[in-house]
MARBA-7660 format. One record per residue: x, y, z of N, C-alpha, C, O in turn; residue in one letter. Coordinates in Angstrom, 1 decimal, always signed. Atoms other than C-alpha are relative to their C-alpha. Layout:
N
NODE     n.px     n.py     n.pz    ca.px    ca.py    ca.pz     c.px     c.py     c.pz     o.px     o.py     o.pz   rest
NODE        X        Y        Z        X        Y        Z        X        Y        Z        X        Y        Z      A
...
END
This chain:
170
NODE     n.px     n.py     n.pz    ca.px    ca.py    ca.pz     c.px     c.py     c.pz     o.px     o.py     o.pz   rest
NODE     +0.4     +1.3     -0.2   +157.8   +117.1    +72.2     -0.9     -0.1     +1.3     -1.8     -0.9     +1.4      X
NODE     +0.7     +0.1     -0.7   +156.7   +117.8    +75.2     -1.6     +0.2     +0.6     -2.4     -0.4     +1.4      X
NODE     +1.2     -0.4     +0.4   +153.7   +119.7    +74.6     -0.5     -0.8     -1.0     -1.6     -0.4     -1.3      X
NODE     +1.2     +1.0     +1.0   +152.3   +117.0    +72.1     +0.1     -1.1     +0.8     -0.7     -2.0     +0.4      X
NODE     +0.4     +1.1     -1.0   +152.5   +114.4    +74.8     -0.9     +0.6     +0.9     -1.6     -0.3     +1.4      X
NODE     +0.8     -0.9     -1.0   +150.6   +116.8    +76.8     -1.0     -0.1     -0.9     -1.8     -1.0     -0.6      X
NODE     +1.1     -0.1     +1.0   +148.3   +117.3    +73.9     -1.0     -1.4     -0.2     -2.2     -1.6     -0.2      X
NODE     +0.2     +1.7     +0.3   +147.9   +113.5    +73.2     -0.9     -0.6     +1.4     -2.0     -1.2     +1.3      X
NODE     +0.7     +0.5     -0.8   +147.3   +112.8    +76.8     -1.6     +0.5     +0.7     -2.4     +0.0     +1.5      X
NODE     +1.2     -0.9     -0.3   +144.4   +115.4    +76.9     -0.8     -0.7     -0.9     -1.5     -1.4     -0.1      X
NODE     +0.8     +0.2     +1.0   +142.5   +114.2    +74.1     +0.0     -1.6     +0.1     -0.9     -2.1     -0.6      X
NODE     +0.3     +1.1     -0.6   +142.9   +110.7    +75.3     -1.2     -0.3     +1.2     -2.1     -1.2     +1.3      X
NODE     +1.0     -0.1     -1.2   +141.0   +111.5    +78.6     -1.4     +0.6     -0.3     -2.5     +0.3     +0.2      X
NODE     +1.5     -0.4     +0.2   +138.4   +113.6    +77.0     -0.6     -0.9     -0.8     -1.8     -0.8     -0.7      X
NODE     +0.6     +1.0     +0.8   +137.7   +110.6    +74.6     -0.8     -0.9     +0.7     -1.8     -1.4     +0.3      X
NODE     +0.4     +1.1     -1.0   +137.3   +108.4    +77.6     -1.3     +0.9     +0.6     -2.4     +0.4     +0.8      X
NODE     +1.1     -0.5     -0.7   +135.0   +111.0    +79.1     -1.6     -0.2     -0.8     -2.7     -0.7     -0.5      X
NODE     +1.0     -0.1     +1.4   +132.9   +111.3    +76.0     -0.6     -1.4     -0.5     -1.6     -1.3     -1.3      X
NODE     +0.0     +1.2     +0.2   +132.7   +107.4    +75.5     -1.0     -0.2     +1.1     -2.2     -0.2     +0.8      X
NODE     +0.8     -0.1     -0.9   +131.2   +107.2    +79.1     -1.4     +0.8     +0.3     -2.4     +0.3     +0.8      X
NODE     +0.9     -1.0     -0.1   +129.0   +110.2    +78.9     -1.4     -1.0     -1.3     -2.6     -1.1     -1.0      X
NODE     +0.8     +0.2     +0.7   +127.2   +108.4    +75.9     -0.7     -1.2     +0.1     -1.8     -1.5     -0.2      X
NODE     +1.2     +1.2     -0.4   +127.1   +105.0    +77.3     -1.1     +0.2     +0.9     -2.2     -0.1     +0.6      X
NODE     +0.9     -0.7     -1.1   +125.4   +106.6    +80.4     -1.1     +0.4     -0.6     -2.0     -0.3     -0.1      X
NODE     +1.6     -0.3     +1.4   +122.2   +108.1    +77.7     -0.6     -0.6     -0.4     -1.8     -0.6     -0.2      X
NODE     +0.8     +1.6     +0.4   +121.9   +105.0    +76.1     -0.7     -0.4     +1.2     -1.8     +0.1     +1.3      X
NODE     +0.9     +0.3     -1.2   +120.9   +103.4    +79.6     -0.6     +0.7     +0.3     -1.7     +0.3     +0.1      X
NODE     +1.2     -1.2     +0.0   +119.1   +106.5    +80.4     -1.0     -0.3     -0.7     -2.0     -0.2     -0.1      X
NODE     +0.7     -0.2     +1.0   +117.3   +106.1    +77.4     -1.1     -1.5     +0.2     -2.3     -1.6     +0.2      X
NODE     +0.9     +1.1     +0.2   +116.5   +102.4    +77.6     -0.5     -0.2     +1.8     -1.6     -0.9     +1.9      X
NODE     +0.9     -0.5     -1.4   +115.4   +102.9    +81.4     -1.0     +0.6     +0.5     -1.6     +0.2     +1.5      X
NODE     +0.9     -1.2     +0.2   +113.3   +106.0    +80.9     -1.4     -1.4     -0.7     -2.3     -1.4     +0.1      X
NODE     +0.9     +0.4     +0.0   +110.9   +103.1    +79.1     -0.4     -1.0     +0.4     -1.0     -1.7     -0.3      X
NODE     +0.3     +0.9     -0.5   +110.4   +100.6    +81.6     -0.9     +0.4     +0.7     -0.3     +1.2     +1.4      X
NODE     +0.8     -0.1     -0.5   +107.3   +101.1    +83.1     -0.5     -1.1     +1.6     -1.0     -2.2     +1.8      X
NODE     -0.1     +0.8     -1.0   +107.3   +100.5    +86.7     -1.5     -0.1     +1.0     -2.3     +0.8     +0.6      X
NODE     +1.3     -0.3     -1.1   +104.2   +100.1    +89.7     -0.2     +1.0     +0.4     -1.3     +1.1     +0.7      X
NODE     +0.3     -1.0     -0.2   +104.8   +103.5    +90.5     -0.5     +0.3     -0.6     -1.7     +0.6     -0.2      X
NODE     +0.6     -1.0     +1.0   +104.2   +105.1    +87.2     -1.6     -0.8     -0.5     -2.3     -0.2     -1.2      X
NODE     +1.2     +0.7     +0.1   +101.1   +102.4    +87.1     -1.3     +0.6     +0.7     -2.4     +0.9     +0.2      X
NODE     +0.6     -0.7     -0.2    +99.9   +103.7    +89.8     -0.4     +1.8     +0.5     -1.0     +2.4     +1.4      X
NODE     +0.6     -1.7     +0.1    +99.9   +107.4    +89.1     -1.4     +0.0     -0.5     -2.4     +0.7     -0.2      X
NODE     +1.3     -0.4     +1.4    +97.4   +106.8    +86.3     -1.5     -0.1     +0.8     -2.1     -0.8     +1.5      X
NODE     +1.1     -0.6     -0.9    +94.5   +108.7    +87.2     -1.6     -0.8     -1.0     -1.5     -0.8     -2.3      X
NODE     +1.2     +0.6     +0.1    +90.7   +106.7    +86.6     -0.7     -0.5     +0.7     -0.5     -0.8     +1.9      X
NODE     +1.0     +0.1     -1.4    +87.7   +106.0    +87.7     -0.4     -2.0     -0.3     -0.8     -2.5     -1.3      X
NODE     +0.2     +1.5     -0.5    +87.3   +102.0    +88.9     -1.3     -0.1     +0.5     -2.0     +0.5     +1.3      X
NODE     +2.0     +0.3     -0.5    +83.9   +100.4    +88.8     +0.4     -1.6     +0.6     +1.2     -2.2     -0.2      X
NODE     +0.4     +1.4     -0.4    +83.5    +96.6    +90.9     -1.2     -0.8     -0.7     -2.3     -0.5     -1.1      X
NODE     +1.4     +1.0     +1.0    +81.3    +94.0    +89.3     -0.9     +0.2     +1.5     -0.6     +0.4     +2.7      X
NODE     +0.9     -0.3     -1.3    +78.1    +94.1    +91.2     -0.2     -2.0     +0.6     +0.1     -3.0     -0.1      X
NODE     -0.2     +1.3     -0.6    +77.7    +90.7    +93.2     -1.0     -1.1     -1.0     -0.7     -2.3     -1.2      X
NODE     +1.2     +0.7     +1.3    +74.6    +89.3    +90.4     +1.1     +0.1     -1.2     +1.0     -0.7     -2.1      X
NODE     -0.8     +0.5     +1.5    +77.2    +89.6    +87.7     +0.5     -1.2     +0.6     +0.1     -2.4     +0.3      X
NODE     -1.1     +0.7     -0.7    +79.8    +88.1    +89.9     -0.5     -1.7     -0.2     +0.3     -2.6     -0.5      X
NODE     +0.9     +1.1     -0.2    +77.2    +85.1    +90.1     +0.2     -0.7     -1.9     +0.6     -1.7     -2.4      X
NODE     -0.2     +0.7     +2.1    +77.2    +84.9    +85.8     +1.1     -0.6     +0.0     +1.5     -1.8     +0.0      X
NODE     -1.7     +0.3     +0.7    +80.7    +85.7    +85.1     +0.8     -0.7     +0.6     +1.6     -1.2     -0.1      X
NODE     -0.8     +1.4     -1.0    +82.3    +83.5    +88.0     +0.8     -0.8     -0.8     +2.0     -0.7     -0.9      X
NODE     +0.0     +1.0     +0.5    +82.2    +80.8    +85.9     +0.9     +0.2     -1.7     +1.6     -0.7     -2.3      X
NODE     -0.2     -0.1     +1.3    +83.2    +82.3    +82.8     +1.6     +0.2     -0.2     +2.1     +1.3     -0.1      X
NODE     -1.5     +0.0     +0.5    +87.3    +81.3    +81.9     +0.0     +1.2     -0.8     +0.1     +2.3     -0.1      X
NODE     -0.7     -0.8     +1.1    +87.9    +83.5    +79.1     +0.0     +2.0     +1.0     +0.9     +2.9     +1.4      X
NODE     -0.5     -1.4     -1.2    +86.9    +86.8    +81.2     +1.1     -0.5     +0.7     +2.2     -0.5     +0.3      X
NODE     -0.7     +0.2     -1.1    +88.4    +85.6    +84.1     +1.7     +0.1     +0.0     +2.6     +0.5     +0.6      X
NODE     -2.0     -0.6     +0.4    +91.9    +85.3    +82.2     +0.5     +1.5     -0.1     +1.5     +1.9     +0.5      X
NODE     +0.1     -1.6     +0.8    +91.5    +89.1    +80.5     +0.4     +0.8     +1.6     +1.4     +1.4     +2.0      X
NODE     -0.3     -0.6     -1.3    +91.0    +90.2    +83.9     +0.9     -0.1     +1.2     +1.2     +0.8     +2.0      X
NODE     -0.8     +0.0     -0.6    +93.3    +88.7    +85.6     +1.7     +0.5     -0.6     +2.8     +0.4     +0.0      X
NODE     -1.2     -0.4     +0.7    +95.8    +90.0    +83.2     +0.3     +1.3     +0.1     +1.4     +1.8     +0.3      X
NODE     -0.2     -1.2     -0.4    +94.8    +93.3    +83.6     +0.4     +0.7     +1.5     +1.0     +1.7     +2.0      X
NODE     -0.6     -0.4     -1.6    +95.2    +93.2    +87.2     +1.7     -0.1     +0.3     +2.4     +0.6     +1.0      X
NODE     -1.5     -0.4     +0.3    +98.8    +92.1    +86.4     +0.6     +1.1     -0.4     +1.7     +1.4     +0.1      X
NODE     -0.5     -1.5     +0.5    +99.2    +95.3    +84.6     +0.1     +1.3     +0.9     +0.8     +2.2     +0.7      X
NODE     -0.3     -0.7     -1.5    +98.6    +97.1    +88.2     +1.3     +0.1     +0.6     +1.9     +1.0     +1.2      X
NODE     -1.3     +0.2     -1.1   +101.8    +95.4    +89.4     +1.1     +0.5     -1.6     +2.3     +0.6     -1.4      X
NODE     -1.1     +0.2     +1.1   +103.5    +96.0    +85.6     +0.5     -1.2     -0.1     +1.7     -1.3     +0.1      X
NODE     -0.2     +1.8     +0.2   +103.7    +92.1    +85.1     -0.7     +0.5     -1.8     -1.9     +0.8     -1.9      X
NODE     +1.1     +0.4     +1.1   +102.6    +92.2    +81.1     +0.3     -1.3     -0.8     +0.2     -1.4     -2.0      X
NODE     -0.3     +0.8     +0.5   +103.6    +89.1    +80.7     -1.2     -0.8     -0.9     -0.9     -2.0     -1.2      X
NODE     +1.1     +0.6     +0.6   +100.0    +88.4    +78.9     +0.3     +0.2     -1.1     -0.3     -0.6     -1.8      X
NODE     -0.5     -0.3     +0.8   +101.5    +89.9    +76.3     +1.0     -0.9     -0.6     +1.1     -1.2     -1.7      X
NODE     -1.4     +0.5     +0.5   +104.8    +88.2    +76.2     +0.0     -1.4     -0.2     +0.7     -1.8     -1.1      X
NODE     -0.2     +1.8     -0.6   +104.3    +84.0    +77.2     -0.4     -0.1     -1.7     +0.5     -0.3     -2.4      X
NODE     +0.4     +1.0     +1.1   +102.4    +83.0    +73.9     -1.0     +1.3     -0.7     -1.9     +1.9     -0.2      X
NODE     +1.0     -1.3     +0.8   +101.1    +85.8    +71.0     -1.2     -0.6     -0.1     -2.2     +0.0     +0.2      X
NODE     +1.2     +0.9     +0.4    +98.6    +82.7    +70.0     -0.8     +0.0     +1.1     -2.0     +0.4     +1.0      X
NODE     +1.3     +0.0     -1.3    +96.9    +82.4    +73.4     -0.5     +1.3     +0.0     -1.7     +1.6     +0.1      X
NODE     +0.8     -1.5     +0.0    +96.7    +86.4    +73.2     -0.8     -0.2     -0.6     -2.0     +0.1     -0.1      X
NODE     +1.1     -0.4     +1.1    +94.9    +86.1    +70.4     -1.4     -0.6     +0.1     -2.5     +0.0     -0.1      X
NODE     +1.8     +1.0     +0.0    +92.2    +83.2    +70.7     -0.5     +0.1     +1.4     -1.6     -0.4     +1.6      X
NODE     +1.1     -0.7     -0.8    +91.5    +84.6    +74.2     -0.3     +1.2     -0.2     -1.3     +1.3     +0.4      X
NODE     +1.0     -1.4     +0.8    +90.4    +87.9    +72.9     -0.9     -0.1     -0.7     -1.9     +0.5     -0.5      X
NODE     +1.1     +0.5     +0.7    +88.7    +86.0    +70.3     -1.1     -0.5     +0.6     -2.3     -0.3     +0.4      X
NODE     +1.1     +0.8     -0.6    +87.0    +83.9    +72.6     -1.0     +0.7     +1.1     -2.0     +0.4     +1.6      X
NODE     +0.7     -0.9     -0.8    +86.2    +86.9    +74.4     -1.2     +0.3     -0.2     -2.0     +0.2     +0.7      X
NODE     +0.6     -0.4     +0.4    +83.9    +88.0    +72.1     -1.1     -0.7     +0.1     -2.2     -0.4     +0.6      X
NODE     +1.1     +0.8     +0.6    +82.5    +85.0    +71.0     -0.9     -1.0     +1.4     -2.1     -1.4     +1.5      X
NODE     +0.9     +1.0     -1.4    +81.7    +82.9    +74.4     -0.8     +1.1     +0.9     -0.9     +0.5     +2.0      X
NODE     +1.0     -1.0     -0.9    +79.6    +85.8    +76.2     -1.1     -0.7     +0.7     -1.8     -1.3     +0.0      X
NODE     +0.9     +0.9     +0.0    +77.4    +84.3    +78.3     -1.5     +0.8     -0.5     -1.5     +2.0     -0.6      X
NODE     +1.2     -0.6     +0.4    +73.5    +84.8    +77.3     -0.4     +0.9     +0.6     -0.7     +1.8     -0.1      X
NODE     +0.4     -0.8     -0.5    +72.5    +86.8    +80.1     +0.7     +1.2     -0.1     +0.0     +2.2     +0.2      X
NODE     -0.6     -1.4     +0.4    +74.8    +89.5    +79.4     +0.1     +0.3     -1.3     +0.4     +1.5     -1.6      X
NODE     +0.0     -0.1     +1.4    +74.8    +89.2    +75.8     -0.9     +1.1     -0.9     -1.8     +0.8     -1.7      X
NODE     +1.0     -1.0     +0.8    +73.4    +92.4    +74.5     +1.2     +1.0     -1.1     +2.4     +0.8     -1.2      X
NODE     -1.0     -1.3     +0.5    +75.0    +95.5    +72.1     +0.5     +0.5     +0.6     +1.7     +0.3     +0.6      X
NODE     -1.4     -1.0     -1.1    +76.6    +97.8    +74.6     +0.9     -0.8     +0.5     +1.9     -0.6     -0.2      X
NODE     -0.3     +0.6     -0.1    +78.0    +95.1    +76.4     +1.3     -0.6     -1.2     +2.5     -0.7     -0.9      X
NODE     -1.0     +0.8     +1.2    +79.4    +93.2    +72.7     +0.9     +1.1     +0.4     +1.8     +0.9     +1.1      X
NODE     -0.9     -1.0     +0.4    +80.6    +97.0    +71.9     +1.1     +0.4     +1.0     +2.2     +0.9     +0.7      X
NODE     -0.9     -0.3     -1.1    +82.3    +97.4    +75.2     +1.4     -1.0     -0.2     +2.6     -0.6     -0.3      X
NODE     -1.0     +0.8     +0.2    +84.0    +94.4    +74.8     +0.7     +0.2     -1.6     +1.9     +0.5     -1.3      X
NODE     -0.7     -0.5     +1.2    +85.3    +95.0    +71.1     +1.1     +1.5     +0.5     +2.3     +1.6     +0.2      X
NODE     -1.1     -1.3     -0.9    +86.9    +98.6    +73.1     +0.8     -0.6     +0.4     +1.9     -0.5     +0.0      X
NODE     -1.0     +0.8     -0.3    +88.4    +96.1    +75.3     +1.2     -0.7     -0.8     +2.4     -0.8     -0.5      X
NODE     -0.7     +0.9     +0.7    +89.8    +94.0    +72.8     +1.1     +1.1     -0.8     +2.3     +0.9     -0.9      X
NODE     -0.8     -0.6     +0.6    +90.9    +96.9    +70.9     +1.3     +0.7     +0.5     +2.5     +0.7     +0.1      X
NODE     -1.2     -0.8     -1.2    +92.8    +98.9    +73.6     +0.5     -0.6     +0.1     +1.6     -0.1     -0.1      X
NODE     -1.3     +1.0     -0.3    +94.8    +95.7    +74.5     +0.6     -0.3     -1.2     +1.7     -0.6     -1.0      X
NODE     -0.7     +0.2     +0.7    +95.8    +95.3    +71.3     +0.7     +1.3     -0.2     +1.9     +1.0     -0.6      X
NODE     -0.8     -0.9     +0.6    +97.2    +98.8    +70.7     +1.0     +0.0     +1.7     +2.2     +0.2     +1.7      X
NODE     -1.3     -0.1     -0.8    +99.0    +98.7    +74.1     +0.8     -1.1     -0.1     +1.8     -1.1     +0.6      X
NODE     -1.1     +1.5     +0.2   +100.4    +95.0    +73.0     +1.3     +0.8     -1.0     +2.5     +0.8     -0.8      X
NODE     -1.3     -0.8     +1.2   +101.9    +97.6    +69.7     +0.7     +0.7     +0.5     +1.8     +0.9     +0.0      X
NODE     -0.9     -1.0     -0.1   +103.0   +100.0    +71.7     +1.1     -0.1     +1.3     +1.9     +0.8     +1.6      X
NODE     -1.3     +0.6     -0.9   +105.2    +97.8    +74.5     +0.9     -0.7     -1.3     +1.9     -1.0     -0.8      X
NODE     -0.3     +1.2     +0.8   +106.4    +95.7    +71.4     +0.8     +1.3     -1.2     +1.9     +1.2     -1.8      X
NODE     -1.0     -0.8     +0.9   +107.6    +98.8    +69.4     +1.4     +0.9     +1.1     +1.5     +1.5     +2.2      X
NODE     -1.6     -0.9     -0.7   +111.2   +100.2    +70.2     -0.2     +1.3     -0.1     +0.6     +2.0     +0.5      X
NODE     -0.3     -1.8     +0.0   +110.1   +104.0    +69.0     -0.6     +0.7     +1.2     -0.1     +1.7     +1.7      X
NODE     +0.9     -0.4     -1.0   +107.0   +104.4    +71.6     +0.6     +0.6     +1.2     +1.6     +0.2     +1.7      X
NODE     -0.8     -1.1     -1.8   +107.9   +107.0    +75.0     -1.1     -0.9     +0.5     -2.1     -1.3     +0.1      X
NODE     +1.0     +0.4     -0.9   +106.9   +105.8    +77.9     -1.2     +0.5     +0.2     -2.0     -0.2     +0.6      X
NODE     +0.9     -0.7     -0.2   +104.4   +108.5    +78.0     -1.4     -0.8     -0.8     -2.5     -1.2     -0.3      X
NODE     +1.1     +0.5     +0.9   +102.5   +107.1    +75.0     -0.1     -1.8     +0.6     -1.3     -2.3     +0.3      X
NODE     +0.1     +1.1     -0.4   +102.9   +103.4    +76.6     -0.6     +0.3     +1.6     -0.9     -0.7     +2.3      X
NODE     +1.1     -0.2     -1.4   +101.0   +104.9    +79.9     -1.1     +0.5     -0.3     -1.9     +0.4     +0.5      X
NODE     +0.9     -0.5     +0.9    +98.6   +106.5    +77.5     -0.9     -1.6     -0.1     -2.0     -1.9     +0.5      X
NODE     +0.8     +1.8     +0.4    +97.5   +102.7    +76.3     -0.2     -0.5     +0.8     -1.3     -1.1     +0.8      X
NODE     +0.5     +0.8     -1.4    +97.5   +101.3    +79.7     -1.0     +0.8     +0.7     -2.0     +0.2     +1.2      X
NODE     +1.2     -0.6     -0.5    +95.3   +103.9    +80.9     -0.9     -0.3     -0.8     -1.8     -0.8     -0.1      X
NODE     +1.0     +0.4     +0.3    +93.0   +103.3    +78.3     -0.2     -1.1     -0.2     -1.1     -1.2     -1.1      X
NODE     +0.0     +1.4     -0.1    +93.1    +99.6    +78.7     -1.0     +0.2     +1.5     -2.1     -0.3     +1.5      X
NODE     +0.5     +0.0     -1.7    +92.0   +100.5    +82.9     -1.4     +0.5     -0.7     -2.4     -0.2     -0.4      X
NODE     +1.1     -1.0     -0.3    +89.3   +103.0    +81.7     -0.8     -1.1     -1.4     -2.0     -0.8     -1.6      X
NODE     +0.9     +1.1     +0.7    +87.9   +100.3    +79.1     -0.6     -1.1     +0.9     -1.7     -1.5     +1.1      X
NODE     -0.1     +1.3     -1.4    +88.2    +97.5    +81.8     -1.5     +0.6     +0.8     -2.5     -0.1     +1.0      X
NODE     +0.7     -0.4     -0.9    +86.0   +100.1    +84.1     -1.8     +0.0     -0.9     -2.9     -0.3     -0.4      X
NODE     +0.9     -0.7     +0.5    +83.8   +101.3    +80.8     -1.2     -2.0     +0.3     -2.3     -2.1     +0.8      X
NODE     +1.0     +1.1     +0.2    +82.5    +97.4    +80.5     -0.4     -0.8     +1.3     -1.3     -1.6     +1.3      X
NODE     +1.1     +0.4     -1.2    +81.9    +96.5    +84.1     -0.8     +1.4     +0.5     -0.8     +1.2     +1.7      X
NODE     +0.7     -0.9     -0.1    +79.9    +99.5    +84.6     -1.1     -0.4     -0.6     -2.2     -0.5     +0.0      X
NODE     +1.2     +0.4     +0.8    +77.9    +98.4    +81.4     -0.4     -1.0     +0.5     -1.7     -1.0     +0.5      X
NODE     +0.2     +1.4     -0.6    +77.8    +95.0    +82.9     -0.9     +0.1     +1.2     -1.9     -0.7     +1.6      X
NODE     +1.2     -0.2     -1.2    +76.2    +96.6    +86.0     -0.9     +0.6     +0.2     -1.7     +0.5     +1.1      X
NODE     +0.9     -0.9     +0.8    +74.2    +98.9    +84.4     -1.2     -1.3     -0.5     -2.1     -1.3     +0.2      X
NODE     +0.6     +1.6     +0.4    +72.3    +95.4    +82.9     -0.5     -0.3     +1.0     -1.8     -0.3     +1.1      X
NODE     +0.5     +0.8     -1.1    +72.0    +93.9    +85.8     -0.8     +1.3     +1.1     -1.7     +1.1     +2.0      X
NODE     +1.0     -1.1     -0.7    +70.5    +97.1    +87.4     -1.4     +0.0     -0.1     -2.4     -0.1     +0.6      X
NODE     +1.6     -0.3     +0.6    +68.0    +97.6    +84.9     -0.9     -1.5     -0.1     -2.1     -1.5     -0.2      X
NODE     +0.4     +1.1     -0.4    +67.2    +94.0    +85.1     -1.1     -0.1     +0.8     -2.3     -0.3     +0.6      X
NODE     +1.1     -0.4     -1.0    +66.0    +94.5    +88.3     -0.9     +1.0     +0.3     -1.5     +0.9     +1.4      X
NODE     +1.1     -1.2     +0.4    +63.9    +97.3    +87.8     -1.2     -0.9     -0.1     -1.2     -2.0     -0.7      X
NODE     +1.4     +0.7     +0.5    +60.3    +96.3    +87.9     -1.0     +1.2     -0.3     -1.7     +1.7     +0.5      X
NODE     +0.5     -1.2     +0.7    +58.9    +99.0    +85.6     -1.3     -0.7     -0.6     -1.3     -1.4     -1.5      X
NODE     +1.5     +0.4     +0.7    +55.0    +98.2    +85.1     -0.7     +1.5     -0.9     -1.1     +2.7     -0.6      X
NODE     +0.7     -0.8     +0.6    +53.8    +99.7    +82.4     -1.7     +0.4     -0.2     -2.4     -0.6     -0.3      X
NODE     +1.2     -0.2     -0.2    +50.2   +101.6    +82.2     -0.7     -0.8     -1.2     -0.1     -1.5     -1.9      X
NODE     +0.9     +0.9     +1.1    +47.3   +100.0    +79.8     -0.4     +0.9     -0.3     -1.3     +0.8     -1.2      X
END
């Protein structure tokens, strides 16, 4: 008898061990994908500034002005642009497209912006799904930054050649 109280009380304690051990993983697990300001700013890319003649356009222009400032949230890991209202995500993305102002309104530019639009939506799927690793959810946000950079570049690229005064011969 006394050896199966012995027995009983072992296999009691390892149960408790093993119960703990697994809640501990779980949290591990759901921890491992919160993406914090550090791991934001590891992510390696190259950052372009609007040149001060855009700045002059787009100033004015709400619908950028949201996009961007959302992205810059995504610096601090805030994505709450994502989370407050899916409907506003949506019809400013839309409105992205469609309100451009005329002077920047060319192809590279649209196409840039359709990139943008697109990369925010797959990193909207891939915070919003429960299977995604963080790795692949820093994956999306990098290519959200390195879209961000691709279309103010194009943006400044525009206004470069703008100013160009290329006289052609006769």
């Amino acid at each position: 008898m006394k050896y199966l109280s012995i027995i009983i009380l072992l296999l009691i304690v390892s149960c408790n061990k093993e119960v703990k051990t697994v809640v501990l993983e779980g949290d591990v697990k759901q921890d491992t994908l919160v993406i914090s300001k550090l791991d934001v700013g590891a992510i390696k890319y190259v950052e372009y500034v609007l040149d001060a003649k855009a700045k002059n356009t787009i100033g004015s222009w709400q619908t950028y002005n949201d996009v961007i400032n959302a992205i810059e949230g995504f610096k601090a890991a805030n994505f709450e642009f994502f989370v407050d209202n899916e409907e506003i995500f949506i019809s400013t993305l839309n409105e992205l497209e469609t309100t451009i102002p005329e002077k920047i309104d060319t192809e590279p530019i649209k196409a840039r912006f359709l990139v943008l639009k697109t990369k925010l939506y797959k990193l909207k799927q891939q915070l919003e799904l429960s299977n995604s690793s963080k790795d692949e959810r820093l994956e999306a946000l990098k290519e959200v930054f390195e879209a961000n950079a691709n279309l103010t570049l194009q943006i400044n690229k525009k206004y470069e050649k703008d100013a160009q005064k290329i006289v052609k011969p006769y």
